[in-house]
C-alpha positions, -999 to 999 in steps of 0.1 A, spaced: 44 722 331 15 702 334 15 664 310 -10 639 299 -6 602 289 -22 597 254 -44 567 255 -65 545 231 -94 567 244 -78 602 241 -55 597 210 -81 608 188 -83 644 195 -46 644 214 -16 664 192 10 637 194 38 645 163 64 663 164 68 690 141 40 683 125 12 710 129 -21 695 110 -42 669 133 -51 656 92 -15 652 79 -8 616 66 21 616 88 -2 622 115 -25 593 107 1 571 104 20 579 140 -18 574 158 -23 541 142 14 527 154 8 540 186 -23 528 188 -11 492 175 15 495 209 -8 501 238 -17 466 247 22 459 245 26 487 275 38 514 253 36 550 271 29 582 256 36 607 277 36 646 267 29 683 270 -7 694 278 4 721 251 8 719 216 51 715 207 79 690 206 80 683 244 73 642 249 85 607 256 76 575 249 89 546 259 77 504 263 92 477 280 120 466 262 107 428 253 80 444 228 106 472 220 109 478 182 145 474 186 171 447 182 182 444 220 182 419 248 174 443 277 153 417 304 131 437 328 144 469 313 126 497 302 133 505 267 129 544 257 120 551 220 117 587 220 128 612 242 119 650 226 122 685 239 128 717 216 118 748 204 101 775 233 103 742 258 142 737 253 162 745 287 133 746 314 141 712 330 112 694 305 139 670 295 144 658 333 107 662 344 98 635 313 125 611 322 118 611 359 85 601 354 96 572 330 119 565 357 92 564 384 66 546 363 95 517 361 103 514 391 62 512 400 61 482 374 93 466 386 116 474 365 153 471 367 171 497 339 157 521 312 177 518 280 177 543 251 196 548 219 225 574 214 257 584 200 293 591 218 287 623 200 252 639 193 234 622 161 200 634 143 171 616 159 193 599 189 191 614 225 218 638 234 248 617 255 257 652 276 220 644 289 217 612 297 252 608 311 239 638 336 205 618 341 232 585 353 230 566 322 261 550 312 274 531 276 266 494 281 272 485 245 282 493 212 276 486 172 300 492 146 283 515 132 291 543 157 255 538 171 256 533 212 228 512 242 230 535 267 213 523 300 206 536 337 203 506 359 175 509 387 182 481 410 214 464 425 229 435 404 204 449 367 220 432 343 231 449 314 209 452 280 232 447 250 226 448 209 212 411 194 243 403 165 223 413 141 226 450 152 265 449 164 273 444 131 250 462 106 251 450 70 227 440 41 230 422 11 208 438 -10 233 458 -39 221 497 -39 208 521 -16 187 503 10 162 520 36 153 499 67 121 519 84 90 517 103 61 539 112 71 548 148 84 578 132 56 598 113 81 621 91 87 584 69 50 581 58 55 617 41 94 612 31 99 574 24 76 577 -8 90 608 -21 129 593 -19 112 566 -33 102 587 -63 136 606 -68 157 576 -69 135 559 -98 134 593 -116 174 594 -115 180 560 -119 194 553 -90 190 516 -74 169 521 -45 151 494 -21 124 506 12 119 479 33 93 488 58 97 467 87 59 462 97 60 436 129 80 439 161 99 406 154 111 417 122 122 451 138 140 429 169 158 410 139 170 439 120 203 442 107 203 477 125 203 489 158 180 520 147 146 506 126 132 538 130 153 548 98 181 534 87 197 539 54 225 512 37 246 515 3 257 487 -12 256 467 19 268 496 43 253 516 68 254 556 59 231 572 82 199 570 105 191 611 95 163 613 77 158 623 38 140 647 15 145 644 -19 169 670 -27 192 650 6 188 616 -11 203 629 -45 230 648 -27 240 619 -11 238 600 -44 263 623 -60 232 639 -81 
């Protein structure tokens, strides 16, 4: 399998998103211009020559869009290999090279998010505990730091409080997101739409800067999705998910 790095002078005509097929999708549109918006903070792209779900990207974990303390670790936002490219060794190729490209910039641990059993949109434990990554701390919301140290005495990254202990006070149903993930520029609006057609109390916040995302009051700003003050899930919604979740 051969990979390329998507840049600020190739992301234009690069296929970056996920299961998203059309280069002129909104969801599209918006993934490029976060991306684009990360590459001066080291952000790395790094995918399949061919067209699929085969990728990673990952950013050193000071500009990470995540409420961690990680020092001179390597924080991995995405790691993503399915369909026709599940079970060839993709997986491990993409995380080696992460690997390698962190210890070229002298860095001491890579640090992803995950689950003690397999969630929507988290990284698969099974894997990374094969790849040598190890639990190194925890929220009470069942989310997991997983890290793989690269040097003798790394210190351990950890969740800020703010993400131990995840919790809002705004009454309702409350969605914490960015636009790492494209599927929310397509989805966010229509759950928008369904809860104010059904009545149902219903607040987006749309975490727009990476200080705001590193003060979250959840470890996963990707999505995250509160009720009355408590965290339900990270999966995300269509409309007919949302109202089945709301009892409608």
């Amino acid at each position: 399998m051969e990979y390329i790095r998507v840049t600020k002078d190739n992301i234009g005509r690069e296929h970056i998103c996920c299961a998203i097929s059309g280069d002129n999708d909104v969801q599209v549109a918006s993934k490029k211009e976060w991306l684009s918006q990360r590459f001066d903070d080291g952000l790395v792209f790094l995918k399949s020559v061919e067209r699929g779900k085969c990728f990673i990207e990952y950013i050193p974990a000071e500009n990470a869009w995540c409420p961690i303390e990680a020092l001179g670790s390597i924080y991995i936002d995405c790691l993503w290999v399915s369909g026709s490219f599940k079970g060839h060794g993709y997986g491990s190729d993409l995380m080696c090279a992460c690997e390698e490209d962190a210890l070229r910039k002298g860095r001491t641990s890579l640090c992803i998010l995950a689950s003690a059993k397999k969630k929507p949109f988290l990284a698969d434990p099974g894997f990374l505990a094969h790849r040598g990554f190890s639990v190194c701390d925890d929220a009470d919301n069942g989310i997991q730091l997983w890290y793989k140290p690269l040097s003798a005495g790394a210190e351990k990254p950890g969740f800020r409080d703010c993400a131990k202990h995840p919790h809002t006070d705004i009454p309702g149903y409350v969605l914490y997101y960015t636009n790492q993930c494209p599927f929310n520029a397509k989805y966010v609006p229509i759950v928008e739409a369904a809860a104010k057609e059904n009545g149902i109390p219903f607040t987006a916040v749309r975490i727009g800067t990476k200080e705001e995302a590193q003060n979250a009051p959840t470890p996963v700003t990707t999505y995250s999705l509160f009720r009355d003050g408590e965290y339900i899930t990270n999966e995300q919604m269509n409309d007919k998910k949302f109202l089945k979740t709301a009892g409608h």
